[in-house]
FIDOBA-508291 format. One record per residue (C-alpha): residue number from 1; residue in one letter; x, y, z. Coordinates in steps of 0.02 Angstrom, whole numbers, plus 50000, padded with zeros to 5 digits. Each point is the difference from the previous one (the first is absolute). Layout:
<recs>
@num NUM residuo A x X y Y z Z
...
</recs>
This chain:
<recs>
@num 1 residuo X x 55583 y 58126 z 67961
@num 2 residuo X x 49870 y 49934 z 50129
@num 3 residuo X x 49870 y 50128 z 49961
@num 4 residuo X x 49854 y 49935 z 50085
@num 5 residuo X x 49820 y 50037 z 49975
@num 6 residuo X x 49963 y 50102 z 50194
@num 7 residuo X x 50142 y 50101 z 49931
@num 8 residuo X x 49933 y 50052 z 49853
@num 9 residuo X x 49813 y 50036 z 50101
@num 10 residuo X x 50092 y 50103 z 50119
@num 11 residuo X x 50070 y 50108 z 49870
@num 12 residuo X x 49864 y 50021 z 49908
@num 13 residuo X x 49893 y 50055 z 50175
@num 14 residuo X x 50122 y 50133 z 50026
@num 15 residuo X x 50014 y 50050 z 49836
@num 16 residuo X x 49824 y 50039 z 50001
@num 17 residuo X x 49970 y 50062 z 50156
@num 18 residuo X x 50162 y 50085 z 50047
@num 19 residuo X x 49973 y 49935 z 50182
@num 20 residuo X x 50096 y 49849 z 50069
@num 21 residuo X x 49848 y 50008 z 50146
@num 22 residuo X x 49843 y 50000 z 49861
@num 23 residuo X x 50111 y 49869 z 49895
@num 24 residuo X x 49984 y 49885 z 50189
@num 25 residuo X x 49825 y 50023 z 50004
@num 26 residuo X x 49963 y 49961 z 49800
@num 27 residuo X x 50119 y 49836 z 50025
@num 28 residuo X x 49942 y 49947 z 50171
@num 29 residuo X x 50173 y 50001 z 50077
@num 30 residuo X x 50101 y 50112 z 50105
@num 31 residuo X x 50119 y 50152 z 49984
@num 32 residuo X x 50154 y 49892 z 50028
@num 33 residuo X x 49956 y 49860 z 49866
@num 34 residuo X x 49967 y 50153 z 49867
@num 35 residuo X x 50153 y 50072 z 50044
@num 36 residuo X x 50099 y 49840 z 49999
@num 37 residuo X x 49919 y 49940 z 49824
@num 38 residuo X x 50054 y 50158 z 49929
@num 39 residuo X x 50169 y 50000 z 50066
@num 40 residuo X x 50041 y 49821 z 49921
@num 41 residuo X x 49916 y 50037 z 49828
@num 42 residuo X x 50116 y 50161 z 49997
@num 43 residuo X x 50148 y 49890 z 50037
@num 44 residuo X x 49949 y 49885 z 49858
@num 45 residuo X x 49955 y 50118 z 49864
@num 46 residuo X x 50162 y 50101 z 50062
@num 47 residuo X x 49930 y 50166 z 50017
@num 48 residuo X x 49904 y 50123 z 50103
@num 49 residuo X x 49818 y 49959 z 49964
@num 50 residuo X x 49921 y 50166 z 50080
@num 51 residuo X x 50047 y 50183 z 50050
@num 52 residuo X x 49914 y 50103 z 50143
@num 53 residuo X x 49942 y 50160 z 49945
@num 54 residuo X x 49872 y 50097 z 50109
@num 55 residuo X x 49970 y 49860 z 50112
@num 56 residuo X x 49967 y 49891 z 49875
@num 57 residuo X x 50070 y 49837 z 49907
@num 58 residuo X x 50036 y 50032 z 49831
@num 59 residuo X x 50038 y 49887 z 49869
@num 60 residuo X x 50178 y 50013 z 49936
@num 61 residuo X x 50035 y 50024 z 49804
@num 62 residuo X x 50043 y 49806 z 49982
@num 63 residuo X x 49859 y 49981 z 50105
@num 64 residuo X x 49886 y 50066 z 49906
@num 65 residuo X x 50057 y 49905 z 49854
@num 66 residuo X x 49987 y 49828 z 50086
@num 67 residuo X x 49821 y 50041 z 50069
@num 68 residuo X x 49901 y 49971 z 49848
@num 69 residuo X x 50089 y 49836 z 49989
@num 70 residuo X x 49967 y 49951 z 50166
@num 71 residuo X x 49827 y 50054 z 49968
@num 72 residuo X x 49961 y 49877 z 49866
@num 73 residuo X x 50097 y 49857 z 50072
@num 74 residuo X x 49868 y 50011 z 50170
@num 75 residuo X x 49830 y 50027 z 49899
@num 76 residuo X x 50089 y 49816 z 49893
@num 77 residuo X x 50027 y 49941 z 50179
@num 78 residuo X x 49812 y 50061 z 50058
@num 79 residuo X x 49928 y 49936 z 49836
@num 80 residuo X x 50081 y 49810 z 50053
@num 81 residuo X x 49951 y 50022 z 50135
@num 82 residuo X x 49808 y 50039 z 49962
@num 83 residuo X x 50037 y 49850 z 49853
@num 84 residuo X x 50049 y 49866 z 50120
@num 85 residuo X x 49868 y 50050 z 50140
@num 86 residuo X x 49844 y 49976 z 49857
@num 87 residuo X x 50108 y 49831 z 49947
@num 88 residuo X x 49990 y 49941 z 50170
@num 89 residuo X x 49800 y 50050 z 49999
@num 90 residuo X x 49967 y 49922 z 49830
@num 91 residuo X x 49948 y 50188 z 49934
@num 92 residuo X x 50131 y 49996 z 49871
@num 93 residuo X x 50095 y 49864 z 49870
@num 94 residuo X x 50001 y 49929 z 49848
@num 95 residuo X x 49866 y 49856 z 49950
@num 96 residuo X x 50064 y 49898 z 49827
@num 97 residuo X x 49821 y 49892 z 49945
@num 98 residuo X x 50017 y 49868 z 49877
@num 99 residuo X x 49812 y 49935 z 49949
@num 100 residuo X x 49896 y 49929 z 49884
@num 101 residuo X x 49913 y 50126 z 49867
@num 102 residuo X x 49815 y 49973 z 50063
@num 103 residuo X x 50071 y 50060 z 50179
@num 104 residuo X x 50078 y 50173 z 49940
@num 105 residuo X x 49827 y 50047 z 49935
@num 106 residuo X x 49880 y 49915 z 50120
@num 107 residuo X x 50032 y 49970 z 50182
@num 108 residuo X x 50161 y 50045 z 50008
@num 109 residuo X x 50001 y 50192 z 49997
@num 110 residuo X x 49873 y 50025 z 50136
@num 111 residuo X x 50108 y 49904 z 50118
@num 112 residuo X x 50146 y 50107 z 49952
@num 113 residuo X x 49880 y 50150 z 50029
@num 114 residuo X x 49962 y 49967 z 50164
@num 115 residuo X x 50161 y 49939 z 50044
@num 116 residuo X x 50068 y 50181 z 49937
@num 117 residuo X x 49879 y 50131 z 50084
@num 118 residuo X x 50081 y 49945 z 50181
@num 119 residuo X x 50187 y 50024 z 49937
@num 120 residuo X x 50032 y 50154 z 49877
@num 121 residuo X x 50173 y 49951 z 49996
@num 122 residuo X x 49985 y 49839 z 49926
@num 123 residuo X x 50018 y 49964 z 49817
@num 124 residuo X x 49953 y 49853 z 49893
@num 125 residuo X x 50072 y 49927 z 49812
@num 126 residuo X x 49854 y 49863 z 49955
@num 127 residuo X x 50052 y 49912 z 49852
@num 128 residuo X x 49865 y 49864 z 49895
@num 129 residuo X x 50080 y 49851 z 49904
@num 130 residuo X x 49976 y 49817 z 49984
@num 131 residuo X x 50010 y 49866 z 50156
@num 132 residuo X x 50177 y 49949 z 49921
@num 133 residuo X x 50067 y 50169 z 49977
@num 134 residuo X x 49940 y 50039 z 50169
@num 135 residuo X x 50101 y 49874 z 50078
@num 136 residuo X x 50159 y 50046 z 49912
@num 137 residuo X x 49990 y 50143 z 50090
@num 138 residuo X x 49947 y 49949 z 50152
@num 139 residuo X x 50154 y 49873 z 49994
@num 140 residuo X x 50109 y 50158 z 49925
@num 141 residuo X x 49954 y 50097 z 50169
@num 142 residuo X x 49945 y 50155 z 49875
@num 143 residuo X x 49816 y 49985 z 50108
@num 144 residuo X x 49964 y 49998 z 50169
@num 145 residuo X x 49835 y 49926 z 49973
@num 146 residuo X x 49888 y 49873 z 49874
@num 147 residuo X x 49842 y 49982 z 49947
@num 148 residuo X x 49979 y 49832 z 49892
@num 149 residuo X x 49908 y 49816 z 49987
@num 150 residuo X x 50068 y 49845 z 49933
@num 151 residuo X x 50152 y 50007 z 50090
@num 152 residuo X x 50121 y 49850 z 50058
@num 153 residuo X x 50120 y 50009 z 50122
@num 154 residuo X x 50195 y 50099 z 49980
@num 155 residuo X x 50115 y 50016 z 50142
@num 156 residuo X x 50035 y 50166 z 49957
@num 157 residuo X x 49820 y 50057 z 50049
@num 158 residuo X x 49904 y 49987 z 50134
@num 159 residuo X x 49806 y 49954 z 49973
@num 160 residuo X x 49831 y 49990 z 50065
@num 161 residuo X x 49860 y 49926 z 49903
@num 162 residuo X x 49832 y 50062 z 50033
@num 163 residuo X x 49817 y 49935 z 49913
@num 164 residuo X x 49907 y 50112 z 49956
@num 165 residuo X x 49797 y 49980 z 49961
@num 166 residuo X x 49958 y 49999 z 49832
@num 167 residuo X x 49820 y 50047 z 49927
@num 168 residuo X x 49893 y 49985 z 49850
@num 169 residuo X x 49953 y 50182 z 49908
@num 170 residuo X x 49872 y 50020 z 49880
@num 171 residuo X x 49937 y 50160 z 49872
@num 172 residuo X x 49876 y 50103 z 50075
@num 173 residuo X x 49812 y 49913 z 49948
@num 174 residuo X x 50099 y 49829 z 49959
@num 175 residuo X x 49854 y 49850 z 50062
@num 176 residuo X x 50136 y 49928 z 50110
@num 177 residuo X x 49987 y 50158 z 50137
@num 178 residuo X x 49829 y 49928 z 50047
@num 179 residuo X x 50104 y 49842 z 50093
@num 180 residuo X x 50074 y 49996 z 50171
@num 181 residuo X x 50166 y 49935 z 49949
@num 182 residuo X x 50071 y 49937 z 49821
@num 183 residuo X x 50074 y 49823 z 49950
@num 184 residuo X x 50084 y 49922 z 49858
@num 185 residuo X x 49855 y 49944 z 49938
@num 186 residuo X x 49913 y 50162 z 50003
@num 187 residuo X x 50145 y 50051 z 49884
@num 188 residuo X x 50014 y 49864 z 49897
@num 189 residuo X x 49882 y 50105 z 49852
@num 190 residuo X x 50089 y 50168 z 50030
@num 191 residuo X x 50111 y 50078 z 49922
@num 192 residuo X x 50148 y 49991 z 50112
@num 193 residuo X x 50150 y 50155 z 50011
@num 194 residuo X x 50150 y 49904 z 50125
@num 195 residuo X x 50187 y 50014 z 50015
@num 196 residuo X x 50148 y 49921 z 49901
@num 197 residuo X x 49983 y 49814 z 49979
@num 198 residuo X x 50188 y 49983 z 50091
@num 199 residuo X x 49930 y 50092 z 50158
@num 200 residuo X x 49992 y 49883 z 50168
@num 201 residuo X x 49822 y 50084 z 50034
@num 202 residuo X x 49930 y 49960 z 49816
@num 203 residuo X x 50050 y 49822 z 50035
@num 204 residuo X x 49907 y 49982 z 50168
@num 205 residuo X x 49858 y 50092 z 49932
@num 206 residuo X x 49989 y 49884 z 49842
@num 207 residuo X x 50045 y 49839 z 50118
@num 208 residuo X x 49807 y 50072 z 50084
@num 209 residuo X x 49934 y 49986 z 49826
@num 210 residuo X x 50048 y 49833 z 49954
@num 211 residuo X x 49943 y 49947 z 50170
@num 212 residuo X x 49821 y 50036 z 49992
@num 213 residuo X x 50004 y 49936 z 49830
@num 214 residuo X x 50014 y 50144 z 49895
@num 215 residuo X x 50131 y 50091 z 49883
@num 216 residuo X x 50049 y 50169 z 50024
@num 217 residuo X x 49935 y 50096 z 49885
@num 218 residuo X x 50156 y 50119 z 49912
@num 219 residuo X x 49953 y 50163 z 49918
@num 220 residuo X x 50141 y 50123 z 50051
@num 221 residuo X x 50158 y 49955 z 50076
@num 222 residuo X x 50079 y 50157 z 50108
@num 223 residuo X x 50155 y 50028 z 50117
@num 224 residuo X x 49923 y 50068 z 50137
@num 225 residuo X x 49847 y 50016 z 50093
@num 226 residuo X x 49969 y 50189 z 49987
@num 227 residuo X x 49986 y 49977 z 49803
@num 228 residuo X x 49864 y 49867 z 50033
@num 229 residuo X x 49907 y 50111 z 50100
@num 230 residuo X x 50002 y 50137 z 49891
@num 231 residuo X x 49944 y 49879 z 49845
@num 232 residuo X x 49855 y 49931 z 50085
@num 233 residuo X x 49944 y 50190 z 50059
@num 234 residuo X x 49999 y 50034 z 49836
@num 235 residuo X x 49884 y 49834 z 49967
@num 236 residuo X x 50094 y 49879 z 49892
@num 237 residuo X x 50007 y 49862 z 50117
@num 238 residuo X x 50006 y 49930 z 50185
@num 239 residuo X x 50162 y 49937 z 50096
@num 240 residuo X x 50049 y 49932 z 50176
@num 241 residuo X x 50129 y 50129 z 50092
@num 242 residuo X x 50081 y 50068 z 50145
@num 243 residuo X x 49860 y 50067 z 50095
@num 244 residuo X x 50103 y 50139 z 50075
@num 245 residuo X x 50034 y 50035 z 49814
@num 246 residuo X x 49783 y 49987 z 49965
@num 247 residuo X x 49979 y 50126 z 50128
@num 248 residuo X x 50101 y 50133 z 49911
@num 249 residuo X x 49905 y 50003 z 49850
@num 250 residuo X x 49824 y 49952 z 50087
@num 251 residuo X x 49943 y 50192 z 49970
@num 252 residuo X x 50042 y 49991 z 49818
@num 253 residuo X x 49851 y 49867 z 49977
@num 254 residuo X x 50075 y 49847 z 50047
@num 255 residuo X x 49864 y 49866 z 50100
@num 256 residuo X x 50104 y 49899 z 50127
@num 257 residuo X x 49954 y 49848 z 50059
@num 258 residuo X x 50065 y 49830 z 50123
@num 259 residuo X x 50100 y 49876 z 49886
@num 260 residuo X x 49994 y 49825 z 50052
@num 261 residuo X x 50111 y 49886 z 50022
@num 262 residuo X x 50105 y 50111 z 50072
@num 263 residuo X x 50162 y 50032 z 49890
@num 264 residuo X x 50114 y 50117 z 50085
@num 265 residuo X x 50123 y 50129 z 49920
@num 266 residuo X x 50165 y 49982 z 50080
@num 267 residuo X x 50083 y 50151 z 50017
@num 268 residuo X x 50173 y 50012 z 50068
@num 269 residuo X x 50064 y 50140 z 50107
@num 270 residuo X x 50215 y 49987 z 49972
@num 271 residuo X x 50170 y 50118 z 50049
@num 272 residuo X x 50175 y 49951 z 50007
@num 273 residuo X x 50099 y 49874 z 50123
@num 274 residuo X x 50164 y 50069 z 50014
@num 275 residuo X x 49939 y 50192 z 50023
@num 276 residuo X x 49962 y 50057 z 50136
@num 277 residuo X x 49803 y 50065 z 49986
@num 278 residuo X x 49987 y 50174 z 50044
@num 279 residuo X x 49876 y 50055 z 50154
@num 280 residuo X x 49900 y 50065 z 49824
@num 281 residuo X x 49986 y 49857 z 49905
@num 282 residuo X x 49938 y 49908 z 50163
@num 283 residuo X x 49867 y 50120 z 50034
@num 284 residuo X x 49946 y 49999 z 49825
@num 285 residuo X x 49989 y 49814 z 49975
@num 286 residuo X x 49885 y 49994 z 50164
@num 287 residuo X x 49888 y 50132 z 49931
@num 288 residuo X x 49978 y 49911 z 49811
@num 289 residuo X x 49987 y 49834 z 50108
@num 290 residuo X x 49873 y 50083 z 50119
@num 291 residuo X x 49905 y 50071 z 49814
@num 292 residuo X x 49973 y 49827 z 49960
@num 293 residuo X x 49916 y 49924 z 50155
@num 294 residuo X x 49844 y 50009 z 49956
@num 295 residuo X x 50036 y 49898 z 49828
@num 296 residuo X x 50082 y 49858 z 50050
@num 297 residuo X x 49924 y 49835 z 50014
</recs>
């Protein structure tokens, strides 16, 4: 058979309306081209599609079974239709996120918040892990998008580097809030809450200390920078972070404050090479990138 869709819209006009002339209006066509469509689909299906009975077009018995068929197949064909057109205005997709654990709980969500009020249709997996796990993936093509730092370069992904200003954050009261900005040597007393010893930003950050003559001070050793911020809220220490991570916690009592030298956080923004990035993904990366202007240094 060579069914093809007009056919199908032309029988289901009629069926409806009983009227080849209302079936040319509802299909924008004329007489002849209704008539014609339903002559060929009859000659493919192999049997009479309608009857006239009091001046109307009535369905046939094999007709009538093959409508509700025909019906579903056009509201599938309708539905791609409505799919594709939202694809092709970025109102609809899949988003796969890959990121580090601080990012699912701080910054992250509000840019996928505001990213998802303008398309309803969109939906999003966000998945926390380590910066190696997160590259397996990444590598793996099982994410369209990561969020990670200490990264080195894989031919497999495709990377941009980005540093982001880092700041000093104190308890509530703490003597320090009285100063303009914090050093090393400010720190060098207090008791100091930074991330894992392996971490590319503890080493700058410590390089800083050793530099102005001082030792960082150790007292808690965490992963990520959300769990420092939540430790010195709760007034057990002071540490050096992310300020776009500081500013997510500065209404749960955290003082933030200028940390010189500068030692920047280098975040990395990643997605596959050999897959094609959806129109999604694109728009998404450009909105987290645009989220972080105003922290980068």
């Amino acid at each position: 058979m060579a069914i093809r869709l007009r056919q199908l819209e032309a029988f289901r006009a009629v069926s409806r309306s009983g009227n080849i002339t209302r079936a040319a209006e509802e299909l924008a066509v004329s007489q002849p081209a209704v008539s014609r469509l339903l002559r060929d689909f009859s000659g493919e299906v192999g049997f009479e599609l309608f009857q006239r009975r009091d001046g109307r077009l009535v369905p046939t018995q094999e007709s009538r079974y093959l409508l509700g068929e025909v019906d579903r197949l056009l509201a599938s064909v309708h539905h791609i239709e409505e799919l594709t057109k939202d694809l092709h205005e970025r109102k609809a997709g899949h988003l796969r996120i890959a990121c580090l654990p601080g990012f699912a709980t701080s910054h992250l969500p509000g840019v996928v918040a505001r990213f998802l009020r303008e398309r309803p249709g969109v939906t999003v997996t966000i998945e926390p892990d380590r910066p190696e796990r997160i590259l397996e993936w990444i590598i793996g093509e099982q994410y369209d998008f990561g969020i990670t730092d200490g990264f080195t370069d894989h031919p497999a992904v495709q990377a941009e580097t980005m540093n982001m200003r880092s700041v000093a954050i104190l308890p509530r009261g703490h003597a320090l809030g009285a100063r303009d900005t914090i050093t090393p040597a400010d720190l060098a007393d207090e008791r100091m809450i930074h991330t894992r010893r392996d971490s590319p930003f503890f080493r700058d950050l410590e390089a800083r200390f050793l530099t102005a003559g001082v030792t960082l001070p150790s007292l808690i050793e965490v992963r990520q920078f959300t769990a420092a911020c939540m430790l010195v809220a709760e007034g057990i220490g002071v540490s050096v972070v992310s300020e776009f991570d500081a500013r997510e916690y500065e209404t749960r009592g955290l003082v933030i404050r200028p940390f010189t030298p500068e030692t920047p956080h280098r975040l990395t923004l990643l997605h596959p090479t050999h897959t094609p990035i959806s129109m999604i993904t694109l728009e998404f990366i450009e909105a987290f990138r645009a989220s972080l202007e105003p922290f980068r240094c």
